[in-house]
DRENMAR-106513 format. One line per 5 residues: their letters; for each residue x, z, y of N, C-alpha, C, O. Coordinates in Angstrom, 2 decimals, padded with zeros to 5 digits, m for minus. Layout:
BEGIN
A	X Z Y X Z Y X Z Y X Z Y  ...
// end
This chain:
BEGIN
XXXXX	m072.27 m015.86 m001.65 m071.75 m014.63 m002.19 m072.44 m014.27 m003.52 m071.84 m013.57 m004.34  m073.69 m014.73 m003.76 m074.64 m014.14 m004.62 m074.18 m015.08 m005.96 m074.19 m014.75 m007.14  m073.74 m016.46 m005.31 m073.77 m017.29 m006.34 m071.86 m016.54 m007.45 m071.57 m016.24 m008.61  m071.26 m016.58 m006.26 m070.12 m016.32 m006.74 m070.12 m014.85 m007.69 m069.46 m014.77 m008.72  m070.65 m014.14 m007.35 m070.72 m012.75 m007.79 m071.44 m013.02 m009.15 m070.92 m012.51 m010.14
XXXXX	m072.06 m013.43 m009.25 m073.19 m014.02 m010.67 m071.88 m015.02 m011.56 m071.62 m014.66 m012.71  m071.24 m016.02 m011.06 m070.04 m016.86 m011.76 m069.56 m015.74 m012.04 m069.41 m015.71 m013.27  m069.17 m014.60 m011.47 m068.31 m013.58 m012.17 m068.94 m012.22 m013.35 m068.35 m011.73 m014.31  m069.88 m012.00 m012.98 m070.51 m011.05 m013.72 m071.23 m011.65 m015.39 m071.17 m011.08 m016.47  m071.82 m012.87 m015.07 m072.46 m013.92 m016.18 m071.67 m013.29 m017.50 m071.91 m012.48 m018.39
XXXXX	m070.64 m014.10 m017.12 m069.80 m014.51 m018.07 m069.00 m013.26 m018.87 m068.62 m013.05 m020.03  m068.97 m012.76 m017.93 m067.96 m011.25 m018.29 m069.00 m010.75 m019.51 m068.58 m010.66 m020.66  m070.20 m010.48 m019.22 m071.34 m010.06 m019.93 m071.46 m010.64 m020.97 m071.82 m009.90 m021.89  m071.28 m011.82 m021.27 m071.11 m012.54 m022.42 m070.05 m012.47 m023.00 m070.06 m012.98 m024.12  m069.14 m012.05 m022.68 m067.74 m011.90 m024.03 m067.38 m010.40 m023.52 m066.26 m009.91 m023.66
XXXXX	m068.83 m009.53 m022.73 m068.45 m008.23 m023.45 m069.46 m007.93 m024.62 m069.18 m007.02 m025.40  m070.62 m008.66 m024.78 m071.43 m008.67 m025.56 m070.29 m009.06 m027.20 m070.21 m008.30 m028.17  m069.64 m010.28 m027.08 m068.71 m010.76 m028.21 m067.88 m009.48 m028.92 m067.76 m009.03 m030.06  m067.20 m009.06 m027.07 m066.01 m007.94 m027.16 m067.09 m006.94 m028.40 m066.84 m006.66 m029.57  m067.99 m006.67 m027.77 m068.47 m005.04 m028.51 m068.81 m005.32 m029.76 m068.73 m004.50 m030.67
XXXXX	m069.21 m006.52 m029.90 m070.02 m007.00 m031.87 m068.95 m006.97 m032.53 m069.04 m006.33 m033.58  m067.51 m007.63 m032.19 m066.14 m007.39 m032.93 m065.88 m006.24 m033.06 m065.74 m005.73 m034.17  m065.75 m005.61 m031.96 m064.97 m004.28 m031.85 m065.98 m003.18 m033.23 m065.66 m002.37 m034.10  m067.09 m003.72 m032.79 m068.22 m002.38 m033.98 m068.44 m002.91 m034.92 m068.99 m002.36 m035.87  m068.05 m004.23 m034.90 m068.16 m004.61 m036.42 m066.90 m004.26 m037.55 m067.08 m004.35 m038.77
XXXXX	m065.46 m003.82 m036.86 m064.50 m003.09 m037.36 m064.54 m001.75 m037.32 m064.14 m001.08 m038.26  m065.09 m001.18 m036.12 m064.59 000.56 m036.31 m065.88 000.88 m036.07 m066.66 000.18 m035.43  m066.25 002.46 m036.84 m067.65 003.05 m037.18 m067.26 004.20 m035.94 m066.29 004.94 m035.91  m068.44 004.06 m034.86 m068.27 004.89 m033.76 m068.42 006.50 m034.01 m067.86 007.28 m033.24  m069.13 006.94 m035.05 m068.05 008.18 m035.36 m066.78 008.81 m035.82 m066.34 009.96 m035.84
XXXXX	m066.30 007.44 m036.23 m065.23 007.55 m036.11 m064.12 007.85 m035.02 m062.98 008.27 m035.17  m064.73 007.55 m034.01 m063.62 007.63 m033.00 m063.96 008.97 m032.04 m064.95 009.70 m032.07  m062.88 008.99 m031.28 m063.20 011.09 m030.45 m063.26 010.89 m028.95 m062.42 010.26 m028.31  m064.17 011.39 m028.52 m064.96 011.38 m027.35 m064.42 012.37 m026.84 m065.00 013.30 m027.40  m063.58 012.87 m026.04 m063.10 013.74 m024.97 m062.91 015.05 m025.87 m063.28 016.22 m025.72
XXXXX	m062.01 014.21 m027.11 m062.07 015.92 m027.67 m062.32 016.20 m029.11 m061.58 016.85 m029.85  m063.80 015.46 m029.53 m065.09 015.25 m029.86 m064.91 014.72 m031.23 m064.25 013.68 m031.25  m065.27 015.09 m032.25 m066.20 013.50 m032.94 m066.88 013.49 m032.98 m067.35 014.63 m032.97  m068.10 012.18 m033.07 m068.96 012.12 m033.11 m069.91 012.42 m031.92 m071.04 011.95 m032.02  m069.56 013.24 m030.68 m070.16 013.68 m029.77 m071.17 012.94 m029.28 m072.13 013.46 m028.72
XXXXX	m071.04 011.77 m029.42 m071.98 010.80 m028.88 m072.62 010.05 m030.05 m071.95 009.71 m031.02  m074.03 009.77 m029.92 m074.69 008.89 m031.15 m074.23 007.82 m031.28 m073.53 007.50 m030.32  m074.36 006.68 m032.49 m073.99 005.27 m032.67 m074.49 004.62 m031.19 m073.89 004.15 m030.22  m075.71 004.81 m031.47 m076.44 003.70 m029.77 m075.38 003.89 m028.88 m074.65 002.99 m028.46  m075.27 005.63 m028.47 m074.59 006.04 m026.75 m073.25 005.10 m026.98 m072.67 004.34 m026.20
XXXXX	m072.98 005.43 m028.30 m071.22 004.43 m028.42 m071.49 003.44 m027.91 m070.97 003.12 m026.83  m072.40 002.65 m028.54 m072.58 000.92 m028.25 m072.82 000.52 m027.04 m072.31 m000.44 m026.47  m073.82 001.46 m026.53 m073.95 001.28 m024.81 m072.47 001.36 m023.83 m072.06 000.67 m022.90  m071.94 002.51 m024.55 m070.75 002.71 m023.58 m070.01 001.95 m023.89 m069.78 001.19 m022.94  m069.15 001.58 m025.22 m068.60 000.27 m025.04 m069.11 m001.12 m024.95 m068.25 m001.97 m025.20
XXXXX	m070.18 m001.51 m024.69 m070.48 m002.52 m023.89 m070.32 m002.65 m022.28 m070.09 m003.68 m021.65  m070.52 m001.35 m021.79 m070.38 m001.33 m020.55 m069.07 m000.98 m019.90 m068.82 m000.87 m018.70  m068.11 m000.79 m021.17 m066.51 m000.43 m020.42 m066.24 m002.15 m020.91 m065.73 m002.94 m020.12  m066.43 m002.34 m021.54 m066.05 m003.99 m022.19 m066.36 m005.14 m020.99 m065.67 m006.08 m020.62  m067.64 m004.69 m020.54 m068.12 m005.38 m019.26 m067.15 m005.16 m018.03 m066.61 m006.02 m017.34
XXXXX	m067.10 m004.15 m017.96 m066.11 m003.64 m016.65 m064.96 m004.04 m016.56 m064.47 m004.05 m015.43  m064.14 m004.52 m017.71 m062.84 m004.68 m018.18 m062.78 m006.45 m017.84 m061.90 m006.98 m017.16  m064.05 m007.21 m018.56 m064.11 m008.42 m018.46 m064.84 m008.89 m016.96 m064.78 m010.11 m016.78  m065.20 m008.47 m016.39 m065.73 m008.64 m014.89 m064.97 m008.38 m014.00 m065.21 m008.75 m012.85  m063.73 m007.58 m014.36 m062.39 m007.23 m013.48 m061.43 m008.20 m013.57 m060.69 m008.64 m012.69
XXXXX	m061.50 m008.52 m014.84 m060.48 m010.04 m014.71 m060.69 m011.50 m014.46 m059.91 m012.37 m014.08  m062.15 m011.54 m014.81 m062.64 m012.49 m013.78 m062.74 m012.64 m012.96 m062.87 m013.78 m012.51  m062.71 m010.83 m011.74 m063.11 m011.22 m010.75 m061.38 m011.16 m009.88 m061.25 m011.59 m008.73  m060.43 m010.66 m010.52 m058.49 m010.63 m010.71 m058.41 m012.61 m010.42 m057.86 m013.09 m009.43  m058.88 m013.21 m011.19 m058.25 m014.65 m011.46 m058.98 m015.63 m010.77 m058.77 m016.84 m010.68
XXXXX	m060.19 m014.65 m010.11 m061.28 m015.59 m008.95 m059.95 m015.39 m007.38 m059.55 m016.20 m006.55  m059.64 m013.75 m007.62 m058.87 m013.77 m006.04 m057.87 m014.23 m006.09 m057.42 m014.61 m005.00  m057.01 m014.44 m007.31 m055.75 m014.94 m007.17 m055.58 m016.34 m006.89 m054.48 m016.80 m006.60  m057.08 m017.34 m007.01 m056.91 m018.58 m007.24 m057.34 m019.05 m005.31 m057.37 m020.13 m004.71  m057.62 m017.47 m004.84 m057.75 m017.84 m003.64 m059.36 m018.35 m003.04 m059.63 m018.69 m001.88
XXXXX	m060.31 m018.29 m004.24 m061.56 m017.75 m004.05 m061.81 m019.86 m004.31 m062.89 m020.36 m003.98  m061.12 m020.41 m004.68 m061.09 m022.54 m004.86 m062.03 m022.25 m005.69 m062.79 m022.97 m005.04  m062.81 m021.80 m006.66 m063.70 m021.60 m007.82 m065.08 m021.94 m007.04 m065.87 m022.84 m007.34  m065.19 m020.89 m005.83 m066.68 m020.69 m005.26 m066.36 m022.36 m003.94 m067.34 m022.63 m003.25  m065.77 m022.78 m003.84 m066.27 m023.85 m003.17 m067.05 m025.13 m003.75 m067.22 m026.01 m002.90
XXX	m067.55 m025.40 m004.98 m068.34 m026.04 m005.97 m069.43 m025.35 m005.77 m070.48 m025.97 m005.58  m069.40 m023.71 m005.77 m070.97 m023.50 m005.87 m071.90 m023.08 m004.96 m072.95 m022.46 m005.13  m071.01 m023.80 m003.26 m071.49 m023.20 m002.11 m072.55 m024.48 m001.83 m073.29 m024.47 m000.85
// end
């Protein structure tokens, strides 16, 4: 379980790390509106938070295309 859960999380983490350097390397996070907001949140809080919705997004579809395949992925890493 530990191994499989790690095949899924790894990776996600790594092209949310990609996801967020693209994404902030185009748009300036005060630029964009926070519940309302501009600016409400500092550059960092931006970067944290979209790394961690970027993560969530990419760890959901990894972990979408692990169940659909019927879980055949984790029998290599049992």
């Amino acid at each position: 379980m530990t191994k499989t859960l790690m095949s899924i999380l790894w990776p996600a983490f790594l092209v949310a790390g990609v996801a967020d350097g693209l994404f902030f390397s185009a748009i300036d996070p005060h630029d964009l509106h926070w519940f309302g907001e501009v600016g409400a949140v500092s550059r960092q809080g931006a970067y944290t938070l979209g790394f961690f919705f970027f993560w969530a997004i990419c760890a959901l579809s990894a972990a979408l295309s692990f169940w659909l395949s019927g879980g055949r992925g984790a029998a290599s890493l049992r």
